[in-house]
C-alpha positions in Angstrom: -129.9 38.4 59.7 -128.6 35.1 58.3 -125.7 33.7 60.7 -123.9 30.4 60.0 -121.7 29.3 62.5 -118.8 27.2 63.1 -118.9 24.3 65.7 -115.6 22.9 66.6 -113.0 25.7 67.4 -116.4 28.6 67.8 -118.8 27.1 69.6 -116.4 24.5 71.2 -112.7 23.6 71.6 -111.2 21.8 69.3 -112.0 17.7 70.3 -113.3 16.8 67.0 -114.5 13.5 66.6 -115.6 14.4 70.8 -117.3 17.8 71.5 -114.6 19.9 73.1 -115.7 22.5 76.5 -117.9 24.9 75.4 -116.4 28.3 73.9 -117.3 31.0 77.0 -119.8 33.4 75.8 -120.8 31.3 72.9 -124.1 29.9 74.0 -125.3 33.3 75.7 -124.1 34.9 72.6 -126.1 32.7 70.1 -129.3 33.1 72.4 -129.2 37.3 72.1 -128.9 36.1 67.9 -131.9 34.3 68.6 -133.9 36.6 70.9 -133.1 39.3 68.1 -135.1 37.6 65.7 -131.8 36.5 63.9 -131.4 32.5 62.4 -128.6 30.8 62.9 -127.4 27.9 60.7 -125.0 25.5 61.1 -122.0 25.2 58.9 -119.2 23.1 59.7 -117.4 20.2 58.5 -118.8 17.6 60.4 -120.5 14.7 58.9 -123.0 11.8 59.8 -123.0 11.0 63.5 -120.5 13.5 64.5 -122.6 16.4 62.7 -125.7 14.9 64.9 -124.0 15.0 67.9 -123.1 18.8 67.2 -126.6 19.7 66.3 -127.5 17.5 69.5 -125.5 19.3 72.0 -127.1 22.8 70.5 -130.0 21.8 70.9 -129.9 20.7 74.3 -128.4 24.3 75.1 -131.8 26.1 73.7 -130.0 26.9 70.1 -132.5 26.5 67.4 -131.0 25.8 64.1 -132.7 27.1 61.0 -130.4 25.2 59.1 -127.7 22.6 59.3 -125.0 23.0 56.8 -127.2 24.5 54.8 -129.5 28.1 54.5 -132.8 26.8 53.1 -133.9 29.8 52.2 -131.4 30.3 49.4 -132.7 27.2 47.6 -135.1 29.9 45.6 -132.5 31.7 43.9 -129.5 29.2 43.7 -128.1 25.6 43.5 -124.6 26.8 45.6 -123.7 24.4 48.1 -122.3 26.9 50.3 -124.0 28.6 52.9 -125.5 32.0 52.5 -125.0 34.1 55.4 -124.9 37.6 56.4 -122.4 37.1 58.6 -119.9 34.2 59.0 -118.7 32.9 62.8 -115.9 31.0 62.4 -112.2 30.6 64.4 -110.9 30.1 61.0 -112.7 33.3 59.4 -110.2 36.2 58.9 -110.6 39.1 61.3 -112.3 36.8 63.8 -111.7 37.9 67.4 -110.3 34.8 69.6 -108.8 34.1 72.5 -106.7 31.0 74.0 -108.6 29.7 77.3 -107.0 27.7 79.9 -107.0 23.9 79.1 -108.1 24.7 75.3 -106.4 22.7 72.7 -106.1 25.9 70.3 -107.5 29.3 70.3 -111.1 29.9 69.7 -113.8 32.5 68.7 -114.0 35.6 71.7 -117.7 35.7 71.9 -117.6 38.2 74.5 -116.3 40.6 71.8 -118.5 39.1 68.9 -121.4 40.2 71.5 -120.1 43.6 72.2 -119.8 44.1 68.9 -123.4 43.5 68.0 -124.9 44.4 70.7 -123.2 47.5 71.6 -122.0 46.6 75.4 -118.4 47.2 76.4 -116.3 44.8 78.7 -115.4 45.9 82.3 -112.2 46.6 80.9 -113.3 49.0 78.0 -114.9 51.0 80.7 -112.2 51.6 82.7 -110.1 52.6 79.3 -113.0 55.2 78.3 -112.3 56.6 82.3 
C-alpha cells in the first residue's frame, strides 16, 4: 500500500516551526508499515528547512521515506500535485482516531488504534470488554 502521512499533529505534537514530542505509537506503528512491505510518503505542509528537519528526524528514527510531499510513482499516469495514497494519516483527516496526551499542545493521531486497526491486535482494554 501507498501511505502518506502527516508530520506535525501525527507523527508529532504540534511545535511547528520546532519538532513537537513524538506522537506514542507513531514510530512503532510506521515501522510495522514498513516491515509489511508498505511505502510511506511524506505529506505535510512544511517547507525548506523546516520540511528537512521533519524528513531528518524520520530518518534518524529508521522511517524510510519513499516520497517527500510527493508519491513518485504517480508521475506515469498524472501531473496532480497532490499525493496519491491509499490511505491518508493525518490529525486533520476526518474519521481519524486521536487522542489528547499529557503536555500536548492539541490532540493528535491514536496510533495505537491506527495499528490495531491494521494489524488486527486489540488493546488491553478491548480484551477485557470481549471478557
Amino acid at each position: 500500500m501507498y501511505i502518506a502521512v502527516d508530520f506535525d499533529g501525527t507523527c508529532v505534537d504540534h511545535r511547528y516551526p520546532e519538532i513537537g514530542k513524538v506522537v506514542p505509537m507513531a514510530i512503532e506503528t510506521l515501522k510495522e508499515f514498513m516491515k509489511n512491505g508498505d511505502e510511506l510518503f511524506l505529506n505535510t505542509m512544511r517547507s525548506g528547512v523546516e520540511l528537512m528537519e521533519a524528513v531528518n528526524w524520520l530518518y534518524d528514527r529508521g522511517v524510510v521515506l519513499s516520497g517527500i510531499n510527493e508519491n513518485p510513482n504517480q508521475k506515469e499516469w498524472t501531473d496532480s500535485p497532490k499525493v496519491y495514497g491509499h490511505i491518508y494519516i493525518d490529525d486533520a483527516a476526518f474519521g481519524c482516531p486521536l487522542i489528547r496526551p499529557e503536555g500536548f499542545k492539541r490532540p493528535c493521531v491514536d496510533w495505537q488504534k491506527v495499528y490495531n486497526q491494521f494489524f488486527g491486535l486489540k488493546s488491553s482494554q478491548e480484551k477485557a470488554m470481549e471478557k
